[in-house]
C-alpha positions in Angstrom: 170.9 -11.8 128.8 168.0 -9.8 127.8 168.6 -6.0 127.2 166.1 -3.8 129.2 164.6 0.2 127.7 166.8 2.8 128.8 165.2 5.6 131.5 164.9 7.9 128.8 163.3 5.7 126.2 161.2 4.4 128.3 159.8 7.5 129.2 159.5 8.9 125.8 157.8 5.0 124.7 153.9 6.4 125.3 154.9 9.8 123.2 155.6 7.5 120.1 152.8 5.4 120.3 150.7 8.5 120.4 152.2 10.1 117.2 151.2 6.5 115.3 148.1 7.2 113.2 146.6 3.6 113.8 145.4 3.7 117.1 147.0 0.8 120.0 144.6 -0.7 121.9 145.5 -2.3 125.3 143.1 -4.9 126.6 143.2 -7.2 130.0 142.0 -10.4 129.9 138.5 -9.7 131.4 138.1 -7.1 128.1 138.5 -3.8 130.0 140.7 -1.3 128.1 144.1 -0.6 130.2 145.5 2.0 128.0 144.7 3.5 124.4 146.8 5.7 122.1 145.5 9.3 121.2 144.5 8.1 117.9 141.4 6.9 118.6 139.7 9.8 118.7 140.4 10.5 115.2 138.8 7.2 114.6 136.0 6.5 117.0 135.4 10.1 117.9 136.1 9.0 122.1 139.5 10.4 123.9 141.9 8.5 125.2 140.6 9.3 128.8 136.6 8.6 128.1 137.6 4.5 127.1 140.1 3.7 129.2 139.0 1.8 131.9 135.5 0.7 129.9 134.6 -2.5 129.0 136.0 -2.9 124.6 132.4 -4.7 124.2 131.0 -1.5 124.2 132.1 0.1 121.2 131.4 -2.9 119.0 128.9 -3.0 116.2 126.0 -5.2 117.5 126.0 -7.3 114.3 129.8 -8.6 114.6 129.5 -9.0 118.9 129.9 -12.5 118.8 132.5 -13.3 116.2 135.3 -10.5 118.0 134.5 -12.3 121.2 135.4 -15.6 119.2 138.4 -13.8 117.5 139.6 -12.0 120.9 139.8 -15.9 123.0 141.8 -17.4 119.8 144.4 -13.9 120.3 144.4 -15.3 124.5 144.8 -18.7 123.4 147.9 -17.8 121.7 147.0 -17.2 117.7 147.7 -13.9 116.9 145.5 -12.0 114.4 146.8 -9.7 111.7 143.8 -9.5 109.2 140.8 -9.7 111.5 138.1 -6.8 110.5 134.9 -5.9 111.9 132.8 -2.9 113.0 132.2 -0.6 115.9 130.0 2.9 116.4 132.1 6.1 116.3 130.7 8.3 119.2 128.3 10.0 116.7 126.6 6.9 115.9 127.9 6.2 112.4 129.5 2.8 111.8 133.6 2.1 111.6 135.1 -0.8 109.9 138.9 -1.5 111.3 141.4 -3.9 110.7 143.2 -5.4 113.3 146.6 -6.6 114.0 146.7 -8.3 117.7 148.4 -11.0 119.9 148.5 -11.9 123.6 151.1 -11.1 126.1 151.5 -13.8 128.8 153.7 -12.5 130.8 151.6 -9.3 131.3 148.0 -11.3 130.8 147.3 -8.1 128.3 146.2 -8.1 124.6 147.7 -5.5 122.7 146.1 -4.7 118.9 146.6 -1.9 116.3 143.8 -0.7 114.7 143.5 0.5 111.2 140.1 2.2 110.3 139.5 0.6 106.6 135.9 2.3 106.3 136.8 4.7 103.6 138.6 1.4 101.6 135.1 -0.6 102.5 133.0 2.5 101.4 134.8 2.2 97.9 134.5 -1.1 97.5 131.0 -1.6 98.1 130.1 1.9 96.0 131.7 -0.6 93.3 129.6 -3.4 93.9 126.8 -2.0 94.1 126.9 -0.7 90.6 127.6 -3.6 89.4 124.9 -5.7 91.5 122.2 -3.1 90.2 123.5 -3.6 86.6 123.5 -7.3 87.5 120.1 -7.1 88.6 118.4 -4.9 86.3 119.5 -7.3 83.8 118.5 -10.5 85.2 114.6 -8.8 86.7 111.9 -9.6 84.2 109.8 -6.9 85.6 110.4 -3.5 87.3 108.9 -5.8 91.2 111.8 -8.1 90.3 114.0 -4.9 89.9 113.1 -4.0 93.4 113.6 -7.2 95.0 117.2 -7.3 93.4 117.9 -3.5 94.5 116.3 -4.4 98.2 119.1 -7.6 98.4 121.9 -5.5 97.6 121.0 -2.4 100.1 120.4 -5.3 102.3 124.2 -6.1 102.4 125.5 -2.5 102.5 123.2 -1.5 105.1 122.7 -4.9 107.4 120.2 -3.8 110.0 118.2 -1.6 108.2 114.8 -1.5 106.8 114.4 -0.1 102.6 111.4 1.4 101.2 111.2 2.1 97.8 108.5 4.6 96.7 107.8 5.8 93.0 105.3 8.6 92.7 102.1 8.9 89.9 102.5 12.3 89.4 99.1 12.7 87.3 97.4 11.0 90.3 99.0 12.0 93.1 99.6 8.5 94.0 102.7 6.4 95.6 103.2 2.6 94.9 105.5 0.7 96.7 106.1 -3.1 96.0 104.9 -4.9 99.3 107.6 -6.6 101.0 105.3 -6.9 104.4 105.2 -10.5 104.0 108.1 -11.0 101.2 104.7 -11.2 98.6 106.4 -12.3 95.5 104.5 -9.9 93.3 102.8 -7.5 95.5 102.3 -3.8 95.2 101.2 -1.7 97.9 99.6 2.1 96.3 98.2 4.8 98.2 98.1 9.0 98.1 101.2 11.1 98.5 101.2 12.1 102.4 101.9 16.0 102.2 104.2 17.4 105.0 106.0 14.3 105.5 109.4 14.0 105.0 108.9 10.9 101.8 107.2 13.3 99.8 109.7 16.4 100.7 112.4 14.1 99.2 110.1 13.7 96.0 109.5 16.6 95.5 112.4 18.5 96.3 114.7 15.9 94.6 117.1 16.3 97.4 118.6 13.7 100.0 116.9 14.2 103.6 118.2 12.9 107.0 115.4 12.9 109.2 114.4 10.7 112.2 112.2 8.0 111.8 108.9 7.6 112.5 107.5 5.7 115.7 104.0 5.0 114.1 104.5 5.0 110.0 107.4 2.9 109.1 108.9 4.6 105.9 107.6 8.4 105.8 110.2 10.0 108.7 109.9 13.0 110.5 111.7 16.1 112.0 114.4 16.7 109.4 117.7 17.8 110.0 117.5 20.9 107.8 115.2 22.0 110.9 117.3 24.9 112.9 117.2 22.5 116.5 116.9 18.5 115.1 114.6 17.5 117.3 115.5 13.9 117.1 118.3 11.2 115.7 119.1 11.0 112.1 118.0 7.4 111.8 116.0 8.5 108.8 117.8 8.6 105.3 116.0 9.1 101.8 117.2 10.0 98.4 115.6 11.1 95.6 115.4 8.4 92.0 116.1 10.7 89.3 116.3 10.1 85.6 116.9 12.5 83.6 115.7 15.7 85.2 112.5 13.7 86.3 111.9 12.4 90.1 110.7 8.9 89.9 110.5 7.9 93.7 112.8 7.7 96.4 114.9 5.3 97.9 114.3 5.0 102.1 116.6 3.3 104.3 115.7 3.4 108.4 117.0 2.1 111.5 115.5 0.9 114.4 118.5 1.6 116.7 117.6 4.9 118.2 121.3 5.7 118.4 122.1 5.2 115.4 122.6 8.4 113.1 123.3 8.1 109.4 126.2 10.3 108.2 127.1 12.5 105.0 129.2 9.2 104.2 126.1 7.0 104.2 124.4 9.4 102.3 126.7 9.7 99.3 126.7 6.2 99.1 122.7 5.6 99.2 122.8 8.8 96.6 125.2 6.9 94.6 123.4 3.5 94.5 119.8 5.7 94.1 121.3 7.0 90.8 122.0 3.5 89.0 118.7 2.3 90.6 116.7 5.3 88.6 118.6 4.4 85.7 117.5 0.6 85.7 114.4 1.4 87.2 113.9 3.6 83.9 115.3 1.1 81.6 113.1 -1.4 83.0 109.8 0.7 83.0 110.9 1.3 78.7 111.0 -2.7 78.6 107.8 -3.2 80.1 105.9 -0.5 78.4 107.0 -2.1 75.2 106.4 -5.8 76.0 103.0 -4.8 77.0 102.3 -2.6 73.4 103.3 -5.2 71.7 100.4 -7.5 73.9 97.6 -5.0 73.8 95.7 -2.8 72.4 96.7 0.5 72.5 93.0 2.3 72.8 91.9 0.0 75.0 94.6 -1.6 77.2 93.0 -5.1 76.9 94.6 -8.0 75.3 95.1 -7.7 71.7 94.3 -10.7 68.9 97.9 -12.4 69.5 98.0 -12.5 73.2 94.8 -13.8 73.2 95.4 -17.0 71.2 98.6 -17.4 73.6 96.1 -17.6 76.3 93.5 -19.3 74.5 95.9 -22.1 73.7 97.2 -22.4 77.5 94.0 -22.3 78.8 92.6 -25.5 76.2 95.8 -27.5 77.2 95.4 -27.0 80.9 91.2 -28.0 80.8 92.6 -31.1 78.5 94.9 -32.1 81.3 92.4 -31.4 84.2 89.6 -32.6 82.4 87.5 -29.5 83.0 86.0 -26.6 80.8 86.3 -23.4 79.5 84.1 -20.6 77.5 84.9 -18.4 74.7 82.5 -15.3 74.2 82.6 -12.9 71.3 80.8 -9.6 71.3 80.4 -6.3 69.2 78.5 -3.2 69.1 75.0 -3.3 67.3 74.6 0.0 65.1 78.9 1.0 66.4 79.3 2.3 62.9 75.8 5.1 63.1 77.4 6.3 66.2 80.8 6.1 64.9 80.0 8.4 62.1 77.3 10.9 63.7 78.9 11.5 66.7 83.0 11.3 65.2 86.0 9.0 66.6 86.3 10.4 69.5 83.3 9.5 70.9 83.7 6.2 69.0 87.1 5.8 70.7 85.3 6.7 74.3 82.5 4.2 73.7 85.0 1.1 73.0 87.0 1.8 76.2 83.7 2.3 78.6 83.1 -1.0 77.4 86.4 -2.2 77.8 86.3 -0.9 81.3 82.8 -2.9 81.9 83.8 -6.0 80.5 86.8 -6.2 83.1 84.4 -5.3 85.7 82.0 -7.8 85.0 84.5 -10.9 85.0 87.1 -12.4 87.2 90.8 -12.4 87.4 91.1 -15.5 86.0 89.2 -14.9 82.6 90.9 -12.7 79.5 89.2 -9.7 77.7 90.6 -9.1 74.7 89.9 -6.9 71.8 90.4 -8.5 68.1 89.7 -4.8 66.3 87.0 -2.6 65.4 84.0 -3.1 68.2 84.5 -7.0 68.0 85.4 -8.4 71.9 86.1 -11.8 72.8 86.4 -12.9 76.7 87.6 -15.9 78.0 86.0 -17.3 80.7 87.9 -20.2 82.8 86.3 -23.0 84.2 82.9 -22.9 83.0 81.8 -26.2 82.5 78.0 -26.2 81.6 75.3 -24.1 80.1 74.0 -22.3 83.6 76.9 -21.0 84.5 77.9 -19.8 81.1 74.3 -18.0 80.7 74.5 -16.6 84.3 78.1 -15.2 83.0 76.7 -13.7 79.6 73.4 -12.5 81.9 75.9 -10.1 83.8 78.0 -9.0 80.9 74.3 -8.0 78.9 73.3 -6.3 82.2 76.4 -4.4 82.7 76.0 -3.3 78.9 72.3 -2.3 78.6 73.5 0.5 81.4 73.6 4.0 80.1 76.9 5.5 77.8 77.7 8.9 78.5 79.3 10.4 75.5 80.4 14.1 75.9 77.5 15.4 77.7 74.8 12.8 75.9 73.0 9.9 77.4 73.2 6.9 74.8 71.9 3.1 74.9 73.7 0.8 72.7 73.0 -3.0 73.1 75.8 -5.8 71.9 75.3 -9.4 70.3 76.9 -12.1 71.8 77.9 -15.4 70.4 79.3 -18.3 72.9 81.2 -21.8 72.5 81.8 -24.3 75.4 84.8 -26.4 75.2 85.2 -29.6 74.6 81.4 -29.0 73.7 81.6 -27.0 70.7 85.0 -27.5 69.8 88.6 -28.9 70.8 90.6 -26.2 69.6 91.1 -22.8 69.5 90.3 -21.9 65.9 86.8 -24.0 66.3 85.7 -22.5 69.4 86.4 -18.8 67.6 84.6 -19.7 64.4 81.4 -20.8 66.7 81.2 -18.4 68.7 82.1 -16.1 65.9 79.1 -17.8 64.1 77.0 -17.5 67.1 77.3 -13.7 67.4 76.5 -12.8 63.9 73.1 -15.1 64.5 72.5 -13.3 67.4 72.8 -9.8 65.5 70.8 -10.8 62.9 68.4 -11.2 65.1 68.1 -8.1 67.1 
């Protein structure tokens, strides 16, 4: 004989549910909401009044729609849930995660859940994670891009539907890079001038957090922040500073396309929290690079130094062996560096050797090497060059760019340079042949000028 609630208990029956802290949801079998505890409102920010009698689908996340529709019909078909977790948007837009214990009444055609909201738990958790994912990456990226591209994969799974920009800011020049994810370019940077008034560079150069709305037209820079007295729009704008000690290296952007959605103090801690490790590696990975790249060039000049050189000489002979094809080697100094050198002092000696640095690079491609091998001695390597006309139309245009006028603090100068030149498999087969002829070459050359 089954025992049926007293009266009195039966009355009192909603009063307790309502003094549980986990809010109990009542659901019919079409998904409409029959009844909810008071809790909720602690938790998704609606009263009891304002859901009941609304469809549950409408306080889901988007993103986890379709695998609570799957979990809700396995609760009707008679497998109760006690660890199913997923998402919905609290009445101010931010997102809660809850876990849910639930089963399915027959006899009353009603599913009846509890709901514990586990965001605070998840926020731990992934603060965790991310420090170690940004540790993990910065260790595994072999360049500050690959950095970027590790840091974008882990914002990616704390903030789903969002879009990240990172910007770092050239303070000397007043200039932003970003790397350039428009098209997932492996390697691509994207570099332009810092936008004044927008809310991007108020983050750089206030060093503090901004929620701001985002803007319709240029993805990344927001507008109308919330420090404003009336927001004129929603706070689906977030940037934080990247600062490493003292000093403002970028910021870190995140932005949703939702126009509900509205990032909270929560969210911004947490972005704040990952944009400090991120400065930190980003740092750390800057040091690295600077110091792989002293140790490869010349520090007046910036070009390839003697050892990097031979690296690339050596690849570039191995791949013309295997393809059959051809390659140049030029080497070039100054005629009369050493008169100028000593009338005029090192400075102007140091400023000479990098304007022609800068015109070598400007008068070759991508593909060829300019390297300096000390003093004013220059070699270039010049890929794919197979025959005598193409090598004398490339030496034409690196004598032309030279014979055009130095300025030297205030004074016009002319300086000419002597070139020597070896053709591979021509003139020699390896790398220390094709140096010692063109080496060879030059000095004939000088002699006779």
């Amino acid at each position: 004989m089954t025992k049926t609630m007293p009266a009195e208990l039966e009355a009192l029956y909603p009063k307790l549910v309502n003094l549980l802290l986990d809010p109990v949801f009542v659901v019919d079998e079409h998904g409409t909401i029959v009844f909810i505890s008071e809790a909720c409102e602690q938790m998704l920010g609606y009263t009891a009044s304002e859901m009941t009698g609304t469809p549950m689908l409408n306080y889901i996340h988007p993103g986890d729609l379709d695998r609570t529709l799957a979990a809700a019909s396995r609760v009707i078909s008679g497998q109760p849930h006690t660890d199913f977790e997923n998402r919905y948007l609290h009445k101010d837009g931010s997102v809660v995660h809850i876990l849910w214990s639930a089963r399915w009444s027959e006899d009353d055609r009603l599913r009846i859940a509890v709901a514990r909201d586990v965001t605070a738990l998840r926020r731990a958790n992934q603060t965790r994670d991310a420090l170690y994912r940004v540790s993990e990456a910065a260790h595994r990226a072999d360049s500050l891009r690959a950095l970027c591209d590790g840091v974008r994969q882990v914002i990616g799974e704390i903030f789903p539907q969002d879009k990240l920009y990172l910007a770092f800011q050239d303070k000397a020049r007043g200039l932003i890079s970003a790397p350039d994810w428009s098209d997932d370019e492996p390697s691509g940077w994207v570099e332009g001038p810092m936008q004044a008034g927008t809310v991007l560079a108020d983050v750089i150069q206030s060093g503090q957090a901004v929620r701001a709305s985002r803007h319709p037209e240029h993805p990344g820079l927001g507008v109308n922040p919330l420090n404003l007295p009336t927001p004129p729009g929603p706070a689906n704008w977030l940037g934080v500073p990247l600062i490493s000690k003292d000093a403002v290296l970028g910021a870190l952007v995140i932005e949703s396309h939702s126009e509900g959605a509205r990032y909270q103090q929560t969210d911004q801690e947490l972005l704040q929290f990952v944009a400090t490790q991120v400065a930190t590696a980003v740092e750390r990975k800057r040091a690295e690079e600077n110091l792989r790249f002293m140790a490869h060039h010349d520090p007046l000049t910036g070009l390839t130094n003697r050892s990097l050189f031979y690296d690339r000489l050596e690849t570039a002979l191995r791949a013309a062996s295997r393809a059959e094809g051809g390659l140049a080697l030029l080497y070039l100094d100054l005629n009369d560096f050493k008169k100028i050198n000593d009338a005029r002092g090192h400075e102007a000696g140091d400023q000479l050797l990098t304007e022609m640095a800068h015109r070598l690079e400007g008068c070759t491609r991508e593909t060829d090497t300019v390297a300096r091998m000390g003093g004013d001695e220059f070699t270039v390597l010049l890929a794919d060059i197979c025959d005598h006309a193409s090598l004398g139309t490339a030496v034409a245009r690196i004598r032309e760019m030279m014979a055009l006028p130095f300025v030297l603090g205030g004074e016009t100068f002319h300086v000419s340079c002597s070139i020597g030149a070896a053709l591979y498999p021509e003139d020699g087969e390896s790398a220390g042949q094709l140096v010692r002829t063109a080496d060879a070459r030059m000095y004939l050359n000088k002699r006779g000028n």
